[in-house]
C-alpha positions in Angstrom: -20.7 -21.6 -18.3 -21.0 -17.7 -18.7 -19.4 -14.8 -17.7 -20.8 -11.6 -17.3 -18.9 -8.2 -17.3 -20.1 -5.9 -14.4 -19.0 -2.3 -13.3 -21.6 -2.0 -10.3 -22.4 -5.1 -8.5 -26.1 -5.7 -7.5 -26.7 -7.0 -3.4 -27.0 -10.8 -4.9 -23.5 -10.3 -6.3 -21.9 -9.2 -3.8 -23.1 -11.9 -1.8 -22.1 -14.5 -4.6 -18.3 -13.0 -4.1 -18.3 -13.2 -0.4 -19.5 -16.7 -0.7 -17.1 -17.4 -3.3 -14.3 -16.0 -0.9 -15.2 -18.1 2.0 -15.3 -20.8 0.4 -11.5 -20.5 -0.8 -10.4 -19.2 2.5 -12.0 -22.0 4.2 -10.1 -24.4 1.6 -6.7 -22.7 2.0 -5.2 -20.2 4.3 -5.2 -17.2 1.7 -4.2 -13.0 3.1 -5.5 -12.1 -0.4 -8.9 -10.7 -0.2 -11.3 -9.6 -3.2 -11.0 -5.7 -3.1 -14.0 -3.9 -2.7 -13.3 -1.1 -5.3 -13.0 -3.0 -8.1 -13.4 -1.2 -11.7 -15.0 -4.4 -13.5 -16.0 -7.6 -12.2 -15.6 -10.7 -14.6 -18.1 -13.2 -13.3 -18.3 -16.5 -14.0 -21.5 -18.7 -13.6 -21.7 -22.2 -14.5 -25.2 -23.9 -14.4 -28.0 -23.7 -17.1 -30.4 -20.7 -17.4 -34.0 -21.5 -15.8 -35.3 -22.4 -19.1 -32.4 -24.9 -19.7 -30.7 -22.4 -22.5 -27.2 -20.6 -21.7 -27.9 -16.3 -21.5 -25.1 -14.4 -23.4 -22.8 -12.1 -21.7 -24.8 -9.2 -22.4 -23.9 -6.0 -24.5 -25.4 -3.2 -26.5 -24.9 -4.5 -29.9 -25.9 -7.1 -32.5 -25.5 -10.9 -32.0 -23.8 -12.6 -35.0 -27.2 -13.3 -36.1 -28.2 -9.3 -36.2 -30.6 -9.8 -33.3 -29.4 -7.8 -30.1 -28.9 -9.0 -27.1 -29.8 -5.8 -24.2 -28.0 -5.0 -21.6 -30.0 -6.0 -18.3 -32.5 -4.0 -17.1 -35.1 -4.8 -13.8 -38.3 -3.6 -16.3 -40.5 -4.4 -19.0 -39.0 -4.5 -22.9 -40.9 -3.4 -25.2 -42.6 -6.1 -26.0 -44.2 -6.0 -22.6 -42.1 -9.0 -21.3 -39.0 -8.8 -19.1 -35.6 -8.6 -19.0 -34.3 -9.3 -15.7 -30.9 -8.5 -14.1 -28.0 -11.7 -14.9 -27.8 -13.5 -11.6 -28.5 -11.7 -8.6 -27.8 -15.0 -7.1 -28.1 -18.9 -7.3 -30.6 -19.5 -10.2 -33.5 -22.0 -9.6 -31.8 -24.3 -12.4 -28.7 -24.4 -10.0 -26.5 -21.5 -11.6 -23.7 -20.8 -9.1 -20.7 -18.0 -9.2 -17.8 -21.1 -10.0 -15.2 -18.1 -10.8 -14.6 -14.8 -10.5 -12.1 -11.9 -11.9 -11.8 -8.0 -10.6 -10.1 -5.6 -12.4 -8.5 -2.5 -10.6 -6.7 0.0 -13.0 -4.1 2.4 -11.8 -2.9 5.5 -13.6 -0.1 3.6 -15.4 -2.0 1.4 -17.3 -1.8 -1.5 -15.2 -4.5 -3.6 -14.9 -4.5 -5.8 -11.6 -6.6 -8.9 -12.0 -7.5 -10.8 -8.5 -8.9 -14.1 -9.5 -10.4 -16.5 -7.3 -12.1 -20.2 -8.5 -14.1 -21.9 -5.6 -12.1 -25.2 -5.1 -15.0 -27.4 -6.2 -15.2 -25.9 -9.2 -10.9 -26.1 -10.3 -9.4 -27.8 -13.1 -12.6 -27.3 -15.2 -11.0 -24.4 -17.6 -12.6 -21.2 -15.7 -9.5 -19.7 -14.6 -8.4 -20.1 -18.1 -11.7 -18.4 -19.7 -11.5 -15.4 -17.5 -7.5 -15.1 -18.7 -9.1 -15.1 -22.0 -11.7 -12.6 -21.8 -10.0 -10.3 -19.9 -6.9 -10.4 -22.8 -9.6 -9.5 -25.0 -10.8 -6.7 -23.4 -7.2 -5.2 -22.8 -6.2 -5.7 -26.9 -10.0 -3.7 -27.8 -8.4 -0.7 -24.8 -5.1 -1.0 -26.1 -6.5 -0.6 -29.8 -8.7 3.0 -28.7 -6.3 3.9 -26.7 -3.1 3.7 -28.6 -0.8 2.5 -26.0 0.1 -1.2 -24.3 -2.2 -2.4 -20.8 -0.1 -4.6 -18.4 -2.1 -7.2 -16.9 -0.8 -8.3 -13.1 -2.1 -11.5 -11.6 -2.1 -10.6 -7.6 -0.8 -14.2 -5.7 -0.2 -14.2 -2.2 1.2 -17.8 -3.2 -0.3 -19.2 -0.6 -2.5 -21.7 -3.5 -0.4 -24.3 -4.9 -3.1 -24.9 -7.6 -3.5 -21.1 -8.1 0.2 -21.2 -9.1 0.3 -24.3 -11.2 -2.1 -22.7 -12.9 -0.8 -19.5 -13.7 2.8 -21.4 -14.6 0.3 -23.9 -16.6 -0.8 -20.2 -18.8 3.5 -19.2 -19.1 3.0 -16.5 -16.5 6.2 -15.3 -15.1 7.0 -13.5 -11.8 7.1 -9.7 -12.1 8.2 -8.3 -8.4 6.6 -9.1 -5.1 5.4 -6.5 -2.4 6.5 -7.3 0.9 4.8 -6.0 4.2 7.1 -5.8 7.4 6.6 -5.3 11.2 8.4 -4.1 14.2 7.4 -3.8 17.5 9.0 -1.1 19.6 10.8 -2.2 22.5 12.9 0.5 23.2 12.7 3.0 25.8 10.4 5.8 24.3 7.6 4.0 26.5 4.4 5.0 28.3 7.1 5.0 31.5 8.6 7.6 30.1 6.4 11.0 30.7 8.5 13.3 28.6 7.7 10.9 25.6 4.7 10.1 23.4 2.3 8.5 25.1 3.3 8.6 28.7 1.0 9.0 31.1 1.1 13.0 30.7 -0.8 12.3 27.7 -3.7 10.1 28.4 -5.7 11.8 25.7 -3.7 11.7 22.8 -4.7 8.2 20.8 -1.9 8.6 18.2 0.8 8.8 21.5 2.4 11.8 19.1 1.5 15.3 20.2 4.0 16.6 22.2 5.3 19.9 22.1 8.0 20.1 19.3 11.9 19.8 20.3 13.6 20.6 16.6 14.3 24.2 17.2 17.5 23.6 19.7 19.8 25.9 19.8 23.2 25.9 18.1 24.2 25.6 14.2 23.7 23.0 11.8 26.0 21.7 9.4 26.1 22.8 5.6 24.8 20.2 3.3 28.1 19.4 1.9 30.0 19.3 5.0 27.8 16.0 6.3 30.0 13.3 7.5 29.6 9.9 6.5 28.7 7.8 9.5 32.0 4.9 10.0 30.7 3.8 13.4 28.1 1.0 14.4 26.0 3.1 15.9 24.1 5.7 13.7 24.5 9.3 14.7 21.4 10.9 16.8 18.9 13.1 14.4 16.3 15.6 15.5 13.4 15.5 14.8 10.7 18.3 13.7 7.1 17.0 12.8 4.2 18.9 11.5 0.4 17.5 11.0 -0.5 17.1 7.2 -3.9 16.1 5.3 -3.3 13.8 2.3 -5.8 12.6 -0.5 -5.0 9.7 -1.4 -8.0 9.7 -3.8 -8.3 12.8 -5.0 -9.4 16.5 -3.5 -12.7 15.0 -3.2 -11.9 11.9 -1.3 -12.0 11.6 2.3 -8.9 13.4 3.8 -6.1 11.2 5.6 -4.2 12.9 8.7 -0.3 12.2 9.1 2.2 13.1 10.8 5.6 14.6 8.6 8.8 14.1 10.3 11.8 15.7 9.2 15.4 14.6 10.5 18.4 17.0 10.9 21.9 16.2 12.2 22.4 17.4 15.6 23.9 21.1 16.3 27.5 21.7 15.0 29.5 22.8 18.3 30.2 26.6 18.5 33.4 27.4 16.8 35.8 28.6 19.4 36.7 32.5 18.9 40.2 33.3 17.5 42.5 34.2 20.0 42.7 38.3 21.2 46.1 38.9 21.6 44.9 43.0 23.1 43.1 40.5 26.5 44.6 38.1 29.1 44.1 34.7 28.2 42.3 34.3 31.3 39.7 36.6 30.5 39.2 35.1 26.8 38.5 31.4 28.8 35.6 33.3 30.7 34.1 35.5 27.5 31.0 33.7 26.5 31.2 31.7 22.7 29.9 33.1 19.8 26.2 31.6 20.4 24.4 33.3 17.0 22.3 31.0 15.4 23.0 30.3 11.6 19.9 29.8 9.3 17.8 26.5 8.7 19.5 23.6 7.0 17.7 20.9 4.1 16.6 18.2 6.3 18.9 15.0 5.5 15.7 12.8 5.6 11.5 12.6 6.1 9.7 10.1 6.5 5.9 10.1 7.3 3.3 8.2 9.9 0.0 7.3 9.6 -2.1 5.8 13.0 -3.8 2.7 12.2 -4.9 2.1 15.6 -4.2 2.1 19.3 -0.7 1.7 19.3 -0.2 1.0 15.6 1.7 3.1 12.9 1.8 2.9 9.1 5.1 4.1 8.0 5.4 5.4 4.2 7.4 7.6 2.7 10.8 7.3 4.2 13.3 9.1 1.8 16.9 10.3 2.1 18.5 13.1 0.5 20.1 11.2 -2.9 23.6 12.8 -2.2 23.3 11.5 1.8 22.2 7.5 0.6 24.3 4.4 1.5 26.1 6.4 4.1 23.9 5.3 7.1 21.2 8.5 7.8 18.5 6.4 6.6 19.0 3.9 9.4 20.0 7.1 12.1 16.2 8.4 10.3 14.8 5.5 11.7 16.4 5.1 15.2 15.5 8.2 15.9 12.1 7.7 15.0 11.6 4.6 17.2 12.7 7.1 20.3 8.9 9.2 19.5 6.7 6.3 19.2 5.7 4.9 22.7 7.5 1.4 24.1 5.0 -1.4 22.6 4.5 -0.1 19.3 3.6 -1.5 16.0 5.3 0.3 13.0 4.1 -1.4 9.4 5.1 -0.7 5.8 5.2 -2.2 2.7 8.0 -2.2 0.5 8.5 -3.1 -2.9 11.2 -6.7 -3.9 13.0 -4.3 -6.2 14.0 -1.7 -4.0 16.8 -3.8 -2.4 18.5 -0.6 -0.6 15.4 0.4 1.4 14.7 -3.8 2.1 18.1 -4.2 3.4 17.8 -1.1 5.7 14.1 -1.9 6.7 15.7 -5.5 7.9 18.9 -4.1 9.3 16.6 -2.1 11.7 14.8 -4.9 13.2 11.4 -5.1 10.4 10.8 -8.4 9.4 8.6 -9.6 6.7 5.1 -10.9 7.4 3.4 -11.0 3.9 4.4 -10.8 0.7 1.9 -9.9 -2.6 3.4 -10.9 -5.7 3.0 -9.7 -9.5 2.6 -12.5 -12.5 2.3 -11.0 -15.7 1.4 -13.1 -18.6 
């Protein structure tokens, strides 16, 4: 048994890790998948080199013994002889990937660690020697860099003996991610041609550029004069939506484009002119209302949309002024969103176990849960 520590996988080690994944998939029905942008890969290898002997996990330093053990290369050392890259695949002497571990570090010093054993190869300790080693390497980044690395085991706990074991190691539960569905059935459908999507619009894909129906006339509401909902139903929102590029990786990633919807309440009525004692009260009842418009309001809510496909919609970033929450705008947010999106629909999202408010809302509006990702930490 070996492990080897990899930042930039070679072709035969990619193809180790997608045999490695079949393999489990075909043993169990997982949804967790080995991410392809993994920071480091902990690989383990269990067979014999080819001359019998077991090859170090490489490094650039001295071996206990003061020797030094190179990191790979595919070229001649100095001494004219080889050194060739670990494991680009099954070894003659029968080496095969048992085991794997990738590392994917987010800004908060979390380290999430997807592990996979190939089910022939379980209950022989590798799952264990991978916890090990990647312990060790968080206490040597915890020491340089001053501050405490969380480690997350991903579990889609779909694998009873994936869980056994991480209960078997004292791993506890840290908070699940849940992703929810909701097909639209109501009546902003393709029979509707004022809608998104209707058959005015053949050649819009994302069934959401329409001409934009925010700026109605009338007043809105000051922020502090809001009602509360107390009805069933949830009051009717507009609706004003704007394209937007977003970066998820940086200014120099590829750039995502969204839609941004903002929610207002609908226009106060006019406020009915005080009486002119100087005219007849007939001609007051015939005098036009005071129709001047008063300036933009804060939006209560936004909430943003990204398409995923032909008819499918990834819905992120749903917030609600904090002063406005628990008083049912987030749910009137939502309602009126399902009115844009064209009859047949998929909305997704994802939504963390911990934020019970925006669960229980997601659920009151007809999303259900389809998978859930949870969080051990050790």
């Amino acid at each position: 048994m070996h492990i080897l520590l990899v930042s930039v996988l070679t072709e035969g080690q990619k193809k180790d890790l997608e045999d490695l994944g079949a393999d489990c998939l075909a043993a169990e029905p997982l949804s967790l998948s080995l991410p392809e942008d993994a920071d480091r890969c902990l690989l383990l290898y269990d067979g014999p080199d080819l001359d019998g002997s077991r090859r170090p996990l490489p490094h650039d330093g001295p071996d206990l013994d003061g020797s030094r053990c190179p990191l790979p290369h595919d070229g001649p050392d100095l001494d004219g002889s080889r050194c060739p890259l670990p494991h680009d695949g099954p070894d003659q002497g029968g080496s095969r990937l048992a085991a794997c571990l990738l590392l994917c570090e987010t800004p908060d010093d979390v380290w999430e660690c997807y592990a996979f054993t190939r089910p022939t190869c379980r209950r022989r300790g590798f799952f264990n020697a991978l916890v090990a080693e990647v312990c060790r390497m968080a206490q040597e980044e915890e020491a340089a860099l001053g501050r405490p690395i969380e480690l997350a085991f991903l579990s889609d706990q779909k694998s009873p003996q994936g869980l056994a074991a991480a209960r078997a190691l004292g791993m506890e539960l840290w908070y699940s991610e849940h992703q929810m569905e909701r097909r639209i059935d109501g009546p902003g459908g393709p029979d509707r041609p004022d809608r998104p999507g209707g058959p005015d619009r053949p050649d819009r894909p994302d069934g959401l550029d329409r001409p934009d129906r925010s700026q109605e006339a009338g007043a809105l509401p000051e922020a502090g004069s809001l009602p509360a909902p107390r009805i069933k139903k949830a009051p009717r929102l507009l609706l004003s939506r704007e394209r937007i590029q977003e970066y998820p990786d940086g200014p120099d990633g590829e750039p995502l484009e969204s839609w941004l919807f903002s929610a207002y309440p609908p226009p106060a009525p006019p406020a009915a002119p005080p009486p002119d004692r100087t005219r007849s009260l007939r001609a007051q009842q015939k005098a036009p209302p005071d129709s001047r418009p008063c300036p933009p309001q804060e939006a209560v809510g936004t909430c943003r949309l990204l398409p995923s496909g032909p008819s499918s919609f990834y819905l992120y970033h749903v917030e609600i002024r904090r002063e406005l929450r628990s008083k049912g705008w987030g749910q009137a947010l939502l309602e009126a969103l399902f009115e844009e999106l064209p009859k047949g629909s998929l909305l997704t999202l994802q939504v963390s176990s911990l934020n019970a408010p925006a669960l229980a809302l997601y659920k009151k509006t007809g999303f259900r849960i389809t998978e859930t990702l949870s969080y051990f930490i050790l």
